[in-house]
C-alpha positions in Angstrom: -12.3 -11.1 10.4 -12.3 -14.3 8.3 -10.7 -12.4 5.4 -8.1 -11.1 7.5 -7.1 -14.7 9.3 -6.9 -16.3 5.7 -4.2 -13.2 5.1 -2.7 -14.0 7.7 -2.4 -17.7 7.3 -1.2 -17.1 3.7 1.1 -14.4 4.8 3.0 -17.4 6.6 4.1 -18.8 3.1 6.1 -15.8 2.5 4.8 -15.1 -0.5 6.7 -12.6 -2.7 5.7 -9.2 -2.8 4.1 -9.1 -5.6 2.3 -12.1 -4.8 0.6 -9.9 -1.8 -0.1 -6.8 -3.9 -1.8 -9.2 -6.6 -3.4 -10.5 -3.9 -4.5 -7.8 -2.1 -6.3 -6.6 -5.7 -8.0 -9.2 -7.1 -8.6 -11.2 -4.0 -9.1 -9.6 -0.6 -10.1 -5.8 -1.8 -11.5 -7.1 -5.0 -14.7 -6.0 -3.8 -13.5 -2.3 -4.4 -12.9 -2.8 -7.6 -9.0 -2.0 -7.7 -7.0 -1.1 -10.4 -3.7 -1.3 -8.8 -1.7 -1.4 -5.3 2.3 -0.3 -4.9 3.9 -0.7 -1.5 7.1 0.4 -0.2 9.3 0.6 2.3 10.7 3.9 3.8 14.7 3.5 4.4 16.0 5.5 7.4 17.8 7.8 4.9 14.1 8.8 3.9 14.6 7.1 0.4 12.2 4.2 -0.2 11.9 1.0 -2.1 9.1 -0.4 -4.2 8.4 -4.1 -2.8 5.1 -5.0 -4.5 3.1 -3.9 -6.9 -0.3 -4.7 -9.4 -2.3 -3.0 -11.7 0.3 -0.4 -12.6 1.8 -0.2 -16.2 5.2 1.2 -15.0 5.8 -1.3 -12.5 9.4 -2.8 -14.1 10.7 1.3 -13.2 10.2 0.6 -10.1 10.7 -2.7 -8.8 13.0 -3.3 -6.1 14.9 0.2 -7.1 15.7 2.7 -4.4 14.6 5.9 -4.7 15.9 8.9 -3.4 13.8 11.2 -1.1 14.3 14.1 -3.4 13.5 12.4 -6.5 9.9 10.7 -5.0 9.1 13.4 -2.8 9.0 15.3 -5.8 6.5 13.6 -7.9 3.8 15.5 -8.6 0.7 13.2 -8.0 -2.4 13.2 -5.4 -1.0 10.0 -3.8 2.7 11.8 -3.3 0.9 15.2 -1.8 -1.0 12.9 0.8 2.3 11.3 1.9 4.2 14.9 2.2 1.3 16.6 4.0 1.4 14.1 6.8 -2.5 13.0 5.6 -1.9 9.1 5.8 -5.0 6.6 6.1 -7.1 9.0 3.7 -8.5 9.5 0.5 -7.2 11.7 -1.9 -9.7 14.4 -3.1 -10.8 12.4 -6.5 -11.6 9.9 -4.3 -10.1 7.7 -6.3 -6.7 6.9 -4.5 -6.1 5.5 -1.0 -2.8 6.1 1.2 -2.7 4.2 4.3 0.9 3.5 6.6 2.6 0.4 7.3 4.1 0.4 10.7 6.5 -0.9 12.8 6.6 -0.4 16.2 4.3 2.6 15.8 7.3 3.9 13.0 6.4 4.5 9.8 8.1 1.8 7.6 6.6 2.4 4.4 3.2 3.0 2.2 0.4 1.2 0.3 -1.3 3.4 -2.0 -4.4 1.7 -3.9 -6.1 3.3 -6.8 -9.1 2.3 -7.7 -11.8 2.1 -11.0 -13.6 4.3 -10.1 -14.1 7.1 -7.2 -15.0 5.5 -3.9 -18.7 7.4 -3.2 -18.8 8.7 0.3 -21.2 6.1 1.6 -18.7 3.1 1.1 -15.6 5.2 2.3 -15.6 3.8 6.1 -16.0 0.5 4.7 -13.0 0.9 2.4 -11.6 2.3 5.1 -11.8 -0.7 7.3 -11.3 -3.2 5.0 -7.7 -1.5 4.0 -6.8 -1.0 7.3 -7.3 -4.1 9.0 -5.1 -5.8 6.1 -2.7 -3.1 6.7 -1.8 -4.2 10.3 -0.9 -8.0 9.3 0.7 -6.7 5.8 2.9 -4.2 8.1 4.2 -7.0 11.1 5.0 -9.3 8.2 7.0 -6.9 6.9 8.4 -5.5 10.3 9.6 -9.7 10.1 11.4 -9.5 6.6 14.9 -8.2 6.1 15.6 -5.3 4.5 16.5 -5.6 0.4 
């Protein structure tokens, strides 16, 4: 609970997006050893847009650029296949990946996917779990609060 007021508390600086996903890594999950953290939000027109990312080598393709539903929808990676089956808040089979929702409203407004070192072993999954998902309900208002880019 601690970790999650401080995330809060910081969350009020409006930090930038890739402040939170840098945080999110290497301070509040760092525990989980993470290797990296994109989030996005999903547009209306199902297209989405990269706020914040760390850990990921790629990340100046991204940033801030909307992407069309075909073009992402299409990717052919674990993280994308959780996403299009409707599997959200799980695992992917490696074990190595996390996709959880960001809501607003109960809505789906976008994705965090983290990827991790190494696989997550099945004794620390509900712990990952919780720790992801409690961060995920601040991380999601605060962005219910931000304009659209």
């Amino acid at each position: 609970m601690n970790e999650i007021r401080k995330f809060i508390e910081w969350l009020s600086f409006h930090p930038s997006s890739e402040d939170i996903a840098r945080a999110l890594a290497t301070e509040y999950l760092r525990e989980f050893s993470v290797q990296g953290i994109r989030f996005g939000r999903l547009n209306s027109d199902d297209s989405i847009v990269v706020l914040g990312q760390f850990g990921y080598v790629d990340a100046d393709l991204y940033r801030g650029r909307v992407i069309p539903s075909s073009e992402w929808r299409a990717v052919d990676s674990p993280d994308t296949a959780l996403i299009n089956s409707g599997t959200q808040g799980a695992f992917t089979p490696h074990n190595k990946m996390y996709v959880s929702c960001l809501r607003d409203r109960g809505v789906i407004q976008g994705h965090l996917t983290i990827q991790f070192h190494k696989a997550v072993s099945n004794s620390e999954k509900h712990r990952v779990t919780e720790a992801i998902e409690d961060l995920c309900i601040p991380l999601s208002l605060y962005l219910s609060f931000v304009s659209n880019p």
